[in-house]
C-alpha positions as CSV (number, residue, x, y, z in Angstrom):
1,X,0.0,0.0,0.0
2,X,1.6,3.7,-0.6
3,X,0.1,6.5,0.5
4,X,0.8,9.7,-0.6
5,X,0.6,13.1,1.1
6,X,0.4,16.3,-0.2
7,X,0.0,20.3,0.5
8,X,-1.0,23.2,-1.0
9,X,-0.6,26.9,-0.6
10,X,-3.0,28.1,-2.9
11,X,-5.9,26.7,-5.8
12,X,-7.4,23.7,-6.5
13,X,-5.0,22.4,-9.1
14,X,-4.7,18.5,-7.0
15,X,-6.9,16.4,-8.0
16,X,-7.3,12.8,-6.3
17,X,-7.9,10.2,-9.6
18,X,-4.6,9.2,-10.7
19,X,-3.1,11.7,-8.5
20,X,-2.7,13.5,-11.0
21,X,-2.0,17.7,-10.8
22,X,-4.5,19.7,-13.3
23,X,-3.7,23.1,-14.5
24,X,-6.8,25.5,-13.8
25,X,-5.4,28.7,-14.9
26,X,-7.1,31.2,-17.4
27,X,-4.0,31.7,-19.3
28,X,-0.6,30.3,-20.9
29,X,2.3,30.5,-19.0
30,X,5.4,29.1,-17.4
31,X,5.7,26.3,-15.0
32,X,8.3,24.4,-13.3
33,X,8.2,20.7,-11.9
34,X,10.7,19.1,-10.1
35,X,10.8,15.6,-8.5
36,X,13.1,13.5,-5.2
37,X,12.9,10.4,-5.2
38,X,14.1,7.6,-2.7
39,X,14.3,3.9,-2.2
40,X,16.4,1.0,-1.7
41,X,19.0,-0.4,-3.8
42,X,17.9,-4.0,-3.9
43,X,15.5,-3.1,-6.3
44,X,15.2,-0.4,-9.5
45,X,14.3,3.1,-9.1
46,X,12.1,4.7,-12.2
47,X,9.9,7.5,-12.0
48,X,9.0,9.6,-14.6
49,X,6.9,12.9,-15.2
50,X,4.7,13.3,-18.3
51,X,2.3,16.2,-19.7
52,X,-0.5,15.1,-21.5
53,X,0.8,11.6,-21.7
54,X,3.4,12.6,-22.7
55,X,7.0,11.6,-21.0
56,X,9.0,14.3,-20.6
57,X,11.8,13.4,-18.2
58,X,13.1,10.3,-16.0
59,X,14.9,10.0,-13.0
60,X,16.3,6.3,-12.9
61,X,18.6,4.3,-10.9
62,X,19.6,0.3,-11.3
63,X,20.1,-1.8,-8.3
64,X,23.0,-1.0,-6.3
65,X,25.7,-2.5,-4.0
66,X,24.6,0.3,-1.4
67,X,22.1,0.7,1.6
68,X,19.8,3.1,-0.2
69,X,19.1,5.8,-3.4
70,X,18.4,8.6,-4.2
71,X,16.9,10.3,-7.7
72,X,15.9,13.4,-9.1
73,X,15.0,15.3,-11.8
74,X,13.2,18.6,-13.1
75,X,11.7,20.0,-16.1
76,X,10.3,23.4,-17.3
77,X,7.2,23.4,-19.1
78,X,5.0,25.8,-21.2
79,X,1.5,24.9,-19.7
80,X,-2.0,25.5,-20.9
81,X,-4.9,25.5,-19.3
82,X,-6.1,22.1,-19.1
83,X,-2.9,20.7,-18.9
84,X,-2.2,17.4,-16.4
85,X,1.2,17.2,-15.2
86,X,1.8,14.0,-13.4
87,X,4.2,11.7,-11.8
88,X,4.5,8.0,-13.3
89,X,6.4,5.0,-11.0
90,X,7.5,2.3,-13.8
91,X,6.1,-1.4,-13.3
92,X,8.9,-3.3,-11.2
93,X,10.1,-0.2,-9.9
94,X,9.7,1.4,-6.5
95,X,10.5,4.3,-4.6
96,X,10.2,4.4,-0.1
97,X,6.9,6.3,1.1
98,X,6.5,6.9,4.9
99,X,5.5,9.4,7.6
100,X,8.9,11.3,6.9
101,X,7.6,11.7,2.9
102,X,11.2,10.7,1.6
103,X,9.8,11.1,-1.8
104,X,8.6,14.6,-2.9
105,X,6.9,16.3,-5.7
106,X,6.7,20.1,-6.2
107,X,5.3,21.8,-8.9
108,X,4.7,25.9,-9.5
109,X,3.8,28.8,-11.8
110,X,6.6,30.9,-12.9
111,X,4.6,33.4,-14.5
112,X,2.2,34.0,-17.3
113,X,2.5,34.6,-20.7
């Protein structure tokens, strides 16, 4: 079972299905998406963000001969309104989830165009 946390300073852009975060902005603009990821090195870490369906960038690690990993990556995106930016874990893969939230998301508008 995972469970997820999350927090909010401001809208309603989180929505629950998919856990997936939905753009509800009135305009084009800017936005920036970064992701931390961490797990153990027995197995594979792969975690990917995608717009649209659309993959966009990966943070990946192979098994290792250490006691734990750690990935992350970032992307900048031009968004539209509509747009659902979104966090995919790979099949086989795993990343560590407990009441210390080792693994993060963090999304936010730069600006507008």
């Amino acid at each position: 079972m995972l469970q997820l946390h999350y927090y909010t300073t401001a809208g309603r852009d989180y929505t629950t299905p998919g856990f997936q975060f939905l753009l509800s902005l009135s305009c084009f603009g800017r936005g920036l998406g970064s992701y931390y990821c961490h797990g153990g090195s027995s197995q594979t870490i792969d975690v990917s963000l995608h717009k649209n369906g659309q993959h966009m960038t990966v943070a990946y690690e192979l098994n290792s001969s250490d006691s734990d990993d750690n990935v992350s990556n970032g992307v900048s995106l031009q968004l539209e309104v509509g747009d659902q930016v979104y966090l995919h874990l790979a099949a086989n893969a795993h990343i560590w989830g407990n009441s210390y939230n080792p693994s993060t998301f963090h999304g936010m508008l730069l600006f507008t165009v």
